[in-house]
ZAMARGU-4260 file (C-alpha; in steps of 0.2 Angstrom, whole numbers, plus 5000, padded with zeros to 4 digits):
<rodrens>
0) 5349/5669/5383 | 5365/5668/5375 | 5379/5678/5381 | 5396/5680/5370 | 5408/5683/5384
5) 5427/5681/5377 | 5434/5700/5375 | 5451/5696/5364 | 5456/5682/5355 | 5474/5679/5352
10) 5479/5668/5339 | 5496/5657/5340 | 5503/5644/5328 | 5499/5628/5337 | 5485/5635/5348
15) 5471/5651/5349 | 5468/5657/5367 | 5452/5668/5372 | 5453/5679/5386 | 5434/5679/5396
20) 5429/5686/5409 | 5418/5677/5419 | 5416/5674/5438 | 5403/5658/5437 | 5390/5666/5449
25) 5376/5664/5435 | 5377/5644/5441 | 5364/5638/5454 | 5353/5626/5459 | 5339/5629/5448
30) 5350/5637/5434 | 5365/5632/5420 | 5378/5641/5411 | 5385/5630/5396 | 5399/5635/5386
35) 5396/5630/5367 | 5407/5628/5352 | 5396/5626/5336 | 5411/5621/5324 | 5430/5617/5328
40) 5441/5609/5313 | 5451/5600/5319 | 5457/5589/5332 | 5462/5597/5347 | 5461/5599/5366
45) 5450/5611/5376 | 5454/5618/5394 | 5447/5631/5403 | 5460/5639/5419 | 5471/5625/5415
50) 5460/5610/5418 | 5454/5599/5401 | 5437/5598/5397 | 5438/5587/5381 | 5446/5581/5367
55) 5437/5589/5351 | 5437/5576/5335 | 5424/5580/5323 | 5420/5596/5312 | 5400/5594/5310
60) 5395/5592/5330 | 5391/5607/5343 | 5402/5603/5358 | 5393/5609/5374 | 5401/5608/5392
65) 5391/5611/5409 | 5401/5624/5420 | 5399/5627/5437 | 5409/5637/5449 | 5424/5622/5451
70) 5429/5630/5435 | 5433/5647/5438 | 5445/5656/5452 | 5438/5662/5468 | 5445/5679/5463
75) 5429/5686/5454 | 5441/5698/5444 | 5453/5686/5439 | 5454/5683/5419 | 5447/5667/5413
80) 5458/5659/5400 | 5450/5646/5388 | 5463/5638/5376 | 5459/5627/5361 | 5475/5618/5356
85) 5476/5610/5340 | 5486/5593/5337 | 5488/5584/5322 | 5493/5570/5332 | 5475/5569/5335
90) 5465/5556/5325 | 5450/5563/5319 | 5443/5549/5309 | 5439/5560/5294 | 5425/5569/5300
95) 5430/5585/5289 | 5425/5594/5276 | 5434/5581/5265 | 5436/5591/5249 | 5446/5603/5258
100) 5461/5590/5256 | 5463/5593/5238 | 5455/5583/5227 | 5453/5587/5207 | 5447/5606/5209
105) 5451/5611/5227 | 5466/5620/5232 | 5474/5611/5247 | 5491/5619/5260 | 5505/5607/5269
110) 5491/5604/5285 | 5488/5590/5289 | 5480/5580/5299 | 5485/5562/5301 | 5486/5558/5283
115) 5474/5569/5274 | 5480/5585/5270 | 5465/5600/5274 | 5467/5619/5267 | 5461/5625/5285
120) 5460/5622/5303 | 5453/5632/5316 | 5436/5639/5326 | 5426/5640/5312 | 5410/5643/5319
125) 5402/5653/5336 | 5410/5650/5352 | 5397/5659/5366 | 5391/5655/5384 | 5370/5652/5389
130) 5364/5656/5403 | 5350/5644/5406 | 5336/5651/5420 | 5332/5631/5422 | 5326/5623/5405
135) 5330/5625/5388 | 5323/5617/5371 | 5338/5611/5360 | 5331/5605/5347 | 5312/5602/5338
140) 5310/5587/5324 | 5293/5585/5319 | 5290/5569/5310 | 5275/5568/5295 | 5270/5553/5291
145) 5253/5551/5275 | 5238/5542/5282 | 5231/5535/5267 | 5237/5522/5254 | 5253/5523/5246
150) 5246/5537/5232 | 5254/5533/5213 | 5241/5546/5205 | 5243/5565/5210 | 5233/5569/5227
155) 5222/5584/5228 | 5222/5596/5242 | 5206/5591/5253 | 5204/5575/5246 | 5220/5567/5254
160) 5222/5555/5265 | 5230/5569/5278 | 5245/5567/5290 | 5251/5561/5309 | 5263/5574/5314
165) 5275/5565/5329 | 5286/5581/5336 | 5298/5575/5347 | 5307/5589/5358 | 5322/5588/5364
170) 5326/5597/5381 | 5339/5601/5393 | 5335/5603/5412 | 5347/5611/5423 | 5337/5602/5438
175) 5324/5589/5440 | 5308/5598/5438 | 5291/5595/5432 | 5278/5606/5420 | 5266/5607/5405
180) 5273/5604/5389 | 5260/5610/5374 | 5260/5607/5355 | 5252/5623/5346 | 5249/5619/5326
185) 5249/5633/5316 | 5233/5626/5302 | 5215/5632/5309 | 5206/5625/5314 | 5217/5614/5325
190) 5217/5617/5344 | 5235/5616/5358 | 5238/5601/5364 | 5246/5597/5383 | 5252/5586/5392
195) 5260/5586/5410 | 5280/5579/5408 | 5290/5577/5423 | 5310/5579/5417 | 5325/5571/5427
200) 5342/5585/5424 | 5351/5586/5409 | 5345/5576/5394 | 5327/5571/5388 | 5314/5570/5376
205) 5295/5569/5375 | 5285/5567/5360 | 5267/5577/5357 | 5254/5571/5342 | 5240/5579/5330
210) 5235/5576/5314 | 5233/5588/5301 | 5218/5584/5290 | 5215/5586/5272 | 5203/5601/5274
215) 5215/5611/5286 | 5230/5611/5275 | 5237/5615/5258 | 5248/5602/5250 | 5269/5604/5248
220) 5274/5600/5231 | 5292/5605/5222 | 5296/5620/5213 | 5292/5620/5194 | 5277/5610/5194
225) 5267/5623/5194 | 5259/5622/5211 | 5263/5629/5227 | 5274/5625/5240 | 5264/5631/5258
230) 5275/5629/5274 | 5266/5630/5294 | 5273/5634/5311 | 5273/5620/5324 | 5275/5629/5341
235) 5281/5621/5355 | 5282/5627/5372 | 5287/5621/5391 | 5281/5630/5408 | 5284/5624/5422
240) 5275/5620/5435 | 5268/5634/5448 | 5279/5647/5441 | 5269/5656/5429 | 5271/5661/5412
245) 5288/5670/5414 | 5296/5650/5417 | 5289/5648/5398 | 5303/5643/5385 | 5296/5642/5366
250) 5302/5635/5350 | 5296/5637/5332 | 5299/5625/5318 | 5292/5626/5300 | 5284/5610/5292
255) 5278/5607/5273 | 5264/5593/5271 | 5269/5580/5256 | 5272/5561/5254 | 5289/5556/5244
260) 5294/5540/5239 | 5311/5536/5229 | 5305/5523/5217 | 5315/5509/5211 | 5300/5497/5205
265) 5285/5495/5198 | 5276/5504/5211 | 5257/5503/5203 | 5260/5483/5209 | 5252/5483/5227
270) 5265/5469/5231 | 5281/5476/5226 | 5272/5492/5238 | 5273/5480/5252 | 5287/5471/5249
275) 5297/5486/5247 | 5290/5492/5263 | 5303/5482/5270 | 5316/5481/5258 | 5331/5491/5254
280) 5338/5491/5234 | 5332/5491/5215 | 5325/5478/5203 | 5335/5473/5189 | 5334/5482/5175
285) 5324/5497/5182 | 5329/5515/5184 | 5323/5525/5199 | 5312/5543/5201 | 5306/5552/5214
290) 5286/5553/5216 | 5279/5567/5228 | 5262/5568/5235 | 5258/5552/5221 | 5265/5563/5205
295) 5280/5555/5195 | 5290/5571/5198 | 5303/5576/5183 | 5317/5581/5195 | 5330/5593/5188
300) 5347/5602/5198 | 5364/5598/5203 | 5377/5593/5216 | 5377/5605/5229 | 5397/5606/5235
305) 5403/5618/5247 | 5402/5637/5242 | 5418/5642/5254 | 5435/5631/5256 | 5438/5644/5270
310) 5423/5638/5279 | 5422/5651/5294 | 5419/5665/5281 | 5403/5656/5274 | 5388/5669/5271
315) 5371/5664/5274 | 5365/5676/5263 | 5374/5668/5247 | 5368/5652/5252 | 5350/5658/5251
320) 5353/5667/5235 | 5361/5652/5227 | 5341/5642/5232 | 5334/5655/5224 | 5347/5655/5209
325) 5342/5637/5207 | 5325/5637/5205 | 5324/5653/5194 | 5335/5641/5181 | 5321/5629/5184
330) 5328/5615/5195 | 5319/5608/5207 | 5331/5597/5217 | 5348/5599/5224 | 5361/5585/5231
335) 5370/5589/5247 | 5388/5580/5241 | 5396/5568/5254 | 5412/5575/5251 | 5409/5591/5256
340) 5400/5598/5273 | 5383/5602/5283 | 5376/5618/5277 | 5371/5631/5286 | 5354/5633/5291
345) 5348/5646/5281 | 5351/5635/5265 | 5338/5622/5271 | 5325/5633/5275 | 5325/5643/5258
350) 5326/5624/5253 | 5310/5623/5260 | 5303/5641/5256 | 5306/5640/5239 | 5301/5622/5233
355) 5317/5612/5232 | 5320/5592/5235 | 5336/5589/5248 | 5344/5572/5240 | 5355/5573/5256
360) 5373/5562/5259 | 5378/5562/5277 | 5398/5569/5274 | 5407/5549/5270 | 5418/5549/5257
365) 5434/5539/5252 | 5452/5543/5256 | 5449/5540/5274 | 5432/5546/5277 | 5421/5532/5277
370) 5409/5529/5291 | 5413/5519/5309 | 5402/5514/5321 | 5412/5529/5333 | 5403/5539/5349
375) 5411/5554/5340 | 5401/5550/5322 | 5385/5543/5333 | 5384/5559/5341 | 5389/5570/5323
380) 5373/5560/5315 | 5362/5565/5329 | 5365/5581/5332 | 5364/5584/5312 | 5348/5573/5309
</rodrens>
């Protein structure tokens, strides 16, 4: 359940302050309230009554803090401030939205952080409180990996090799506790499957398996080909143990079937296939393509740069138009560009809806914005993987 708690927010030049109200009674032994920042830009410095929960550094990750009652005043109608100051002091390693410094077509103001100049700062994204009755699911990432040989001729629906599905769940305990964990695919004729998991508090993850087989599914192939695009729920849910279904938490991910390989050799040679198994690069002298489900796809679209230099104002809904822009001008691909930003969910799913490849940077780009082995940019890449 998630619970939007501030009442007013006050804006200053150096700082925002948002006034909550919050006693800290939703907190217990078998219980968690979390406050979560989805976006801040830039660095800056979080407290809550006065006392410092972190140091925020990096545009793309969620921030989420525990709370218990040591935050709050005993007075149960006291106002709860929660302060977010911003320092450019603060090195940030260059984990924002780089075009936003300038560049060759974007506008850019005197802010600045460190060295890079940025045309904004701020909360950019939801700030909210969850309640969490005792266990949550954070995140679903199925993984789909082809059974048979590596195809170079186009496959055909129900006489395909078929697919491993690996769904690892991540989940967030606010107690040790123990309980049933169950994988429901949504292509008949598959059944659930179960399994018992026993979770210690606060971070974990379990993994569940099936296989989806040739006959019980339809093949994903890019928009333009002239074939469809079929997407399936994968359902996952954990109850625990002798309480019942109202303990159940759920989550629903959607999942298309197809193999892709980016080819950067002669692929119809069964020994380049296994040597590039295990290999990273291009042959001399060769160009490279993209072959889905066995097909040499013609790929055809552009750099996707961001749609918003003020990035708090971003729409969904023009995202998803822009998809569906894309593939009426017959472009079946679109590059997420490193200098730019993460986009918003409802990009990658009409993405998927609508038949269109992701050639996906992570957000490294030059004038101080290159990669380093940081906790900061560990944690931005797993949260956004």
């Amino acid at each position: 359940m998630r619970d939007a708690m501030h009442t007013s927010i006050d804006f200053y030049p150096c700082f925002v302050v948002l006034r909550v109200r919050c006693t800290g009674a939703e907190h217990g032994a078998t219980s968690a309230l979390y406050l979560v920042f989805d976006g801040i830009k830039m660095g800056a410095t979080v407290t809550l009554n006065g006392v410092e929960l972190a140091q925020v550094k990096d545009q793309f990750r969620r921030y989420v803090f525990e709370l218990n009652s040591s935050h709050f005043p005993a007075d149960v109608d006291a106002v709860n401030v929660l302060e977010v100051a911003f320092d450019s002091t603060i090195d940030v390693e260059g984990r924002f939205m780089a075009c936003t410094g300038g560049w060759d077509w974007a506008p850019y103001t005197t802010t600045h952080n460190a060295d890079a100049r940025t045309f904004s700062k701020g909360i950019w994204k939801n700030v909210y409180l969850v309640t969490a009755s005792s266990v949550t699911i954070e995140h679903v990432v199925p993984q789909i990996f082809y059974r048979g040989e590596y195809p170079t001729t186009p496959l055909e629906d129900g006489k395909h090799g078929g697919f491993d599905v690996q769904v690892r769940v991540h989940l967030r305990a606010a107690a040790a506790t123990s309980g049933t964990l169950t994988l429901t695919p949504g292509w008949a004729p598959s059944a659930p499957i179960s399994t018992s998991v026993t979770l210690p508090a606060g971070n974990s993850t379990a993994v569940l398996e099936t296989v989806a087989n040739a006959s019980d599914i339809k093949l994903w192939w890019p928009a333009n080909t002239g074939r469809e695009h079929p997407l399936y729920n994968i359902s996952v849910s954990f109850q625990q143990q002798d309480l019942g279904v109202d303990s159940e938490v759920a989550a629903v991910r959607r999942v298309g079937f197809r193999h892709v390989a980016l080819v950067t050799g002669n692929d119809t040679d069964p020994s380049f296939v296994a040597k590039a198994a295990q290999e990273e690069g291009t042959e001399l002298s060769f160009g490279m393509f993209f072959r889905v489900n066995g097909a040499a796809i013609f790929t055809r679209g552009a750099n996707m740069i961001p749609m918003e230099e003020m990035e708090g104002r971003m729409n969904p809904e023009a995202h998803q138009i822009l998809v569906q822009s894309a593939v009426a001008a017959n472009f079946n691909i679109l590059r997420v560009w490193g200098g730019g930003m993460f986009l918003p969910d409802a990009w990658y799913d009409e993405c998927d809806e609508l038949g269109v490849l992701v050639y996906h940077d992570m957000q490294y780009a030059q004038q101080g914005h290159a990669p380093n082995a940081t906790v900061d940019q560990d944690a931005e890449l797993r949260h956004q993987v």
